[in-house]
C-alpha positions as CSV (number, residue, x, y, z in Angstrom):
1,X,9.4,-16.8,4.1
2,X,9.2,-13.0,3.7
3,X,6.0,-10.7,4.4
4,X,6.7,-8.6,1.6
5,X,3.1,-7.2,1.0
6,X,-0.5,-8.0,1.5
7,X,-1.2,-10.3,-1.0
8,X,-1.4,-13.0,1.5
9,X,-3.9,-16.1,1.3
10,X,-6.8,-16.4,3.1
11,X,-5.8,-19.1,5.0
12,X,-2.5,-17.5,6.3
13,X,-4.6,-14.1,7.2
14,X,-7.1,-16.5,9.5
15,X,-4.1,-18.2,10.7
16,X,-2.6,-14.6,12.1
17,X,-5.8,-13.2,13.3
18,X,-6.5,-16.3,15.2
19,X,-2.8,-16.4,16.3
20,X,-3.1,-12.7,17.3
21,X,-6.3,-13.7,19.7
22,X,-3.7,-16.5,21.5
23,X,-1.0,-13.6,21.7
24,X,-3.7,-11.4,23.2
25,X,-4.2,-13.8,26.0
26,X,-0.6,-14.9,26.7
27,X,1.5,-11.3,25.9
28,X,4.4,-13.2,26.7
29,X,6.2,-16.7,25.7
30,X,9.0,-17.8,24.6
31,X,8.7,-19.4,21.2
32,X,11.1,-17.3,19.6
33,X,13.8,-17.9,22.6
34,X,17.4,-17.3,21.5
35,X,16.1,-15.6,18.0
36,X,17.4,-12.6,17.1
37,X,15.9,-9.9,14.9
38,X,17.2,-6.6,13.7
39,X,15.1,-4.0,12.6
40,X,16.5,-1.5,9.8
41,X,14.5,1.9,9.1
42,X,15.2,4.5,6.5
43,X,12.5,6.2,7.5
44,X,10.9,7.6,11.1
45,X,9.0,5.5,13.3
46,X,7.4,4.9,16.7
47,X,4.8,2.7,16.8
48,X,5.8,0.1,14.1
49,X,9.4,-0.1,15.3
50,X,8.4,0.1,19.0
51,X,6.0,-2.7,18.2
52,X,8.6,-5.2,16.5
53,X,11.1,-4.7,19.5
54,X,8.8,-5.4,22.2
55,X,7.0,-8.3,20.6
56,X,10.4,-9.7,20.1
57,X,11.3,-9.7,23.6
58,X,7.7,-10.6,24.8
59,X,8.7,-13.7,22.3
60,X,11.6,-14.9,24.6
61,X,14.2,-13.3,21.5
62,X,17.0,-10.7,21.3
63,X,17.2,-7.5,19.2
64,X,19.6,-5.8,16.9
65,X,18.5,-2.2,16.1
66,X,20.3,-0.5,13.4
67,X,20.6,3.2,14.0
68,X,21.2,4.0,9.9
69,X,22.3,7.7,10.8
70,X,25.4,5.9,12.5
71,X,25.8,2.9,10.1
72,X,27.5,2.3,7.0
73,X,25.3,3.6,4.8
74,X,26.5,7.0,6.0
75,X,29.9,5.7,4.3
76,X,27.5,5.1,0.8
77,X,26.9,1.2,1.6
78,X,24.1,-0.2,-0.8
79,X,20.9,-1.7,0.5
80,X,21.7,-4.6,-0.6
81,X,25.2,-5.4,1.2
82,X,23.8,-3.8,4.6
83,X,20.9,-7.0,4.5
84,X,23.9,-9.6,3.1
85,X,25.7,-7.8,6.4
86,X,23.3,-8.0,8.6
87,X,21.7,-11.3,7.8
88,X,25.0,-13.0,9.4
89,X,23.6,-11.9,12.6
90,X,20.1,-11.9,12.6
91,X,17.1,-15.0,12.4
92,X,15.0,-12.3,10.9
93,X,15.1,-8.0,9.4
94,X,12.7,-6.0,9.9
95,X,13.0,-3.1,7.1
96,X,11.3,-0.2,6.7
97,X,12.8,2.1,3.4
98,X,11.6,5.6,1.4
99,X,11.5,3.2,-2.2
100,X,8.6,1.5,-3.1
101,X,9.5,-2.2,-3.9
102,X,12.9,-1.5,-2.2
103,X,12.1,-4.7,0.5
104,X,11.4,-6.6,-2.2
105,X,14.4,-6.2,-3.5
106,X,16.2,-6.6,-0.3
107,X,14.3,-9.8,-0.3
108,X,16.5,-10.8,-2.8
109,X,19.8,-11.1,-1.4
110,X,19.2,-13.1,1.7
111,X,17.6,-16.1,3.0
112,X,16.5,-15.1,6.0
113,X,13.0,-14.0,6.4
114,X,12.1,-9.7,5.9
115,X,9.1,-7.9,7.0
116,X,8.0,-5.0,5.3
117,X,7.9,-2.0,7.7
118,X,6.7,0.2,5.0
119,X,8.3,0.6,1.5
120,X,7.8,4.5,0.5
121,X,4.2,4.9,-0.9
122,X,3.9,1.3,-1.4
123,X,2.4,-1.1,1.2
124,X,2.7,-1.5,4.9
125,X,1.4,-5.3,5.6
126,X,1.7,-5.6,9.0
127,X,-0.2,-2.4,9.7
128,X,-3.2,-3.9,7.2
129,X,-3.3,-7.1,9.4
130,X,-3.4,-5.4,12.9
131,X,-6.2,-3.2,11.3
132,X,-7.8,-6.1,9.9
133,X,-7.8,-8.0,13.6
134,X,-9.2,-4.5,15.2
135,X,-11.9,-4.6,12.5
136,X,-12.5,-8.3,13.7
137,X,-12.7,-7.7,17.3
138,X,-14.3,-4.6,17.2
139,X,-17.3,-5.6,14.8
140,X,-16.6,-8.7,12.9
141,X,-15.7,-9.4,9.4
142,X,-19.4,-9.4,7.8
143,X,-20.6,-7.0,5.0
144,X,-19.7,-3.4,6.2
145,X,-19.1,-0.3,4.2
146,X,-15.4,1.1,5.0
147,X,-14.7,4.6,4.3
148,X,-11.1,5.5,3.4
149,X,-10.5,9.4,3.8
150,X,-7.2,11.7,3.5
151,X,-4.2,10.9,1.3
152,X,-5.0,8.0,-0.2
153,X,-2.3,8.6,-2.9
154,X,0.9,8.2,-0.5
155,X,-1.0,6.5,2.4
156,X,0.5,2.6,2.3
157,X,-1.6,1.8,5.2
158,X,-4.8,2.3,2.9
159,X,-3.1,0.8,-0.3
160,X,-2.6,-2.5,1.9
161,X,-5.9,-3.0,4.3
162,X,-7.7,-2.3,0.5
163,X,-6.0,-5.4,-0.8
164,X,-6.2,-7.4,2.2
165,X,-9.9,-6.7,2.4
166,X,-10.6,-8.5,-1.6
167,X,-10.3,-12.1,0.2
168,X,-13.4,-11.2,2.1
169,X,-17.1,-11.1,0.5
170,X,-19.3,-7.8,1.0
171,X,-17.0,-5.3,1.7
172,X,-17.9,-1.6,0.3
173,X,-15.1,0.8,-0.1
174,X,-15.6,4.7,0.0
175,X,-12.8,7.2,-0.8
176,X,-12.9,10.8,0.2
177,X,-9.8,12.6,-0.6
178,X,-8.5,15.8,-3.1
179,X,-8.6,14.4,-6.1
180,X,-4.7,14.9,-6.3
181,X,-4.5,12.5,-3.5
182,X,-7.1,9.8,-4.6
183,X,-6.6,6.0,-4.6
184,X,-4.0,4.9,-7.2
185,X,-5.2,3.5,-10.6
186,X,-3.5,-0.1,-10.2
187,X,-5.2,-0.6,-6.9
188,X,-8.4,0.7,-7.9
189,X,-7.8,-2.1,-10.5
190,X,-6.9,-4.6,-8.6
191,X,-9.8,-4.3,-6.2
192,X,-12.3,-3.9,-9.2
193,X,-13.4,-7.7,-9.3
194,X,-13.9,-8.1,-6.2
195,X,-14.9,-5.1,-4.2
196,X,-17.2,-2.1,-4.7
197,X,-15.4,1.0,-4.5
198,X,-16.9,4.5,-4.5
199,X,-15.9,8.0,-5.3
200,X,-19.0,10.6,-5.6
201,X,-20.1,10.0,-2.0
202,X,-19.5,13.5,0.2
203,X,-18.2,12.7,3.9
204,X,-21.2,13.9,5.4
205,X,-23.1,11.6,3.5
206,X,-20.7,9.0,4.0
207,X,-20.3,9.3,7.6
208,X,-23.8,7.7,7.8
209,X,-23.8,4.6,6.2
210,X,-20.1,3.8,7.2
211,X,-19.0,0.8,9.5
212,X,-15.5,1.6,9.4
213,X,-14.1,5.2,9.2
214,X,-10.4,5.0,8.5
215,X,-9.0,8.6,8.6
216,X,-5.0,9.4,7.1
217,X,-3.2,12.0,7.5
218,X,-1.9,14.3,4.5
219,X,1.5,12.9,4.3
220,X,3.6,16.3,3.7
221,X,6.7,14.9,3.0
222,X,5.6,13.3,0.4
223,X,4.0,16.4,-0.6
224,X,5.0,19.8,-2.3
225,X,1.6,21.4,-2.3
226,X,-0.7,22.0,0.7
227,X,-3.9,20.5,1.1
228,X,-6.5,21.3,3.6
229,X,-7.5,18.0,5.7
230,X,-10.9,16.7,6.2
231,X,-11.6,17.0,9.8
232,X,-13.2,14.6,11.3
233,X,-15.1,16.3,14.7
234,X,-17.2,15.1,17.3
235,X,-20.0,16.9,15.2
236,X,-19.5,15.5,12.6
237,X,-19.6,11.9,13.9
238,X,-23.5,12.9,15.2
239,X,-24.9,11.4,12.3
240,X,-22.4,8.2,12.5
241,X,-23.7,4.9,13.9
242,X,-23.7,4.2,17.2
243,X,-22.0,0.6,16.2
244,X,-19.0,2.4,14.1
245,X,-15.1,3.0,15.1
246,X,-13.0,5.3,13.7
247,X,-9.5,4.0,12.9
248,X,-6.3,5.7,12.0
249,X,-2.6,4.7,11.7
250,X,-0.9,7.4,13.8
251,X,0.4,9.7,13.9
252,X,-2.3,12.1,13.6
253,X,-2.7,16.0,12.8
254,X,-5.4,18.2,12.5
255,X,-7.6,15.6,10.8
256,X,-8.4,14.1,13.7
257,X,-8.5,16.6,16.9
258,X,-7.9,14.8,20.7
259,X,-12.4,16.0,21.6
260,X,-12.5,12.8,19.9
261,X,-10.3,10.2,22.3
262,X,-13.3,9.9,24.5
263,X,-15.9,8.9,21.9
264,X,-16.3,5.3,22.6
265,X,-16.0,4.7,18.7
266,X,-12.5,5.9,18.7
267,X,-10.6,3.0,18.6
268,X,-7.3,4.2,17.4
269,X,-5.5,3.2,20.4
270,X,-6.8,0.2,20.7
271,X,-5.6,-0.3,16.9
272,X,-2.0,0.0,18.0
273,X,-2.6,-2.0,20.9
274,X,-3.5,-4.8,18.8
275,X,-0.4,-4.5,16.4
276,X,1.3,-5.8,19.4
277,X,-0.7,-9.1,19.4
278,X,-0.8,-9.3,15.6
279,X,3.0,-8.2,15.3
280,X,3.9,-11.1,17.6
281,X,1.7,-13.3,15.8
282,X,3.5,-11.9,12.7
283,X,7.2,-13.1,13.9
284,X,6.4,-16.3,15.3
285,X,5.0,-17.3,12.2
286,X,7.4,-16.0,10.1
287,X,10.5,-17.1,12.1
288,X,9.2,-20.4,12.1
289,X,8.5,-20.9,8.6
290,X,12.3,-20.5,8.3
């Protein structure tokens, strides 16, 4: 069983979010009690990598963490033989890489279950269903109107919780972003049958009919041109519903200045918060399975 991407079934994304609410209650346990898991990233993190380790050891289980600057892939070690390596000691990997479709192919070579951590500009799973349990517990998964602003092009987190969102009926998608940066062709495809997704909406316009504001930062490594964010201000959010939250992934920059943390529809915080339940729920399912 590997959580390669979002395209998960209902029934396994109701499973997790109801799993999650257990985890939320317990924090500890010890279902995954003399696991181990080892968590690989090509690629900065805090909060996802953070997030793994502790839920592993709120789980009862042990952790390898690879520090890659210090590995063998210094000494030009392929992806592939560091997971056929590292699967001799681990229950479960953890990977995050700079290639799209690089976990995938990870996937590949081992038995042993992978979570994508992020794969380049493609998805980030894990991050979709801990925003798709804030969602929940925040206002409920009804019909809502979800507003996706920043760089959608390079934002995984966006090209993920988009997908995740088709197995759920009235769900209205708004993207406000440079054109350079707008939502990729094949997702807009893919969500086409089953969700309604607009572009010619302003953000001041938007900001009024929206449920869900989920802001992303211009991702500048990704980058070679500068782009001016869209801020989003504590004036700005005077014409936003009282009943709204603003999400975002983390970590932020301009787009979303700190005069915000104390608007009660902030709820970024309480987004990474809940990828601690929903990660737990993540590994006990997963570790299971196999």
């Amino acid at each position: 069983m590997h959580l390669l991407h979002s395209e998960l079934s209902l029934s396994v994304i109701l499973y997790l979010l109801e799993r999650a609410e257990y985890m939320k209650k317990i924090k500890t346990g010890t279902m995954l009690k003399d696991k181990i898991m080892t968590t690989i990233f090509y690629e900065p993190s805090t909060r996802t990598k953070c997030s793994f380790q502790a839920d592993m050891l709120r789980l009862g289980g042990s952790i390898i963490d690879i520090n890659v600057d210090q590995s063998s892939v210094q000494k030009g070690e392929t992806l592939e033989d560091t997971i056929r390596t590292v699967s001799c000691y681990s229950d479960a990997i953890v990977l995050r890489h700079p290639r799209k479709s690089a976990v995938t192919d990870a996937a590949k070579v081992t038995e042993i279950p992978i979570i994508n951590a992020g794969d380049g500009v493609g998805e980030h799973p894990t991050q979709a269903l801990l925003d798709l349990f804030t969602i929940k517990n925040e206002l409920g998964l009804g019909s809502m109107t979800i507003t996706m602003v920043g760089d959608l092009k390079n934002g995984r987190t966006v090209h993920s919780l988009a997908k995740l969102l088709t197995r759920f009926c009235g769900i209205r998608l708004i993207y406000i972003s440079p054109k350079e940066l707008s939502m990729p062709n094949d997702i807009v495809e893919y969500l086409n049958p089953f969700i309604e997704q607009r572009t010619d909406v302003s953000l001041e316009d938007a900001i009024k009919v929206t449920d869900v504001l989920y802001v992303t930062r211009i991702q500048k490594e990704r980058e070679t041109c500068e782009y001016e964010p869209y801020a989003i201000t504590p004036e700005l959010l005077k014409s936003a519903k009282k009943k709204m939250i603003v999400m975002h992934p983390l970590p932020r920059q301009s787009e979303l200045p700190p005069d915000l943390d104390d608007d009660p529809r902030a709820a970024y915080f309480r987004q990474v918060e809940n990828g601690l339940y929903m990660r737990m729920a993540i590994l006990d399912y997963v570790v299971k399975k196999f």
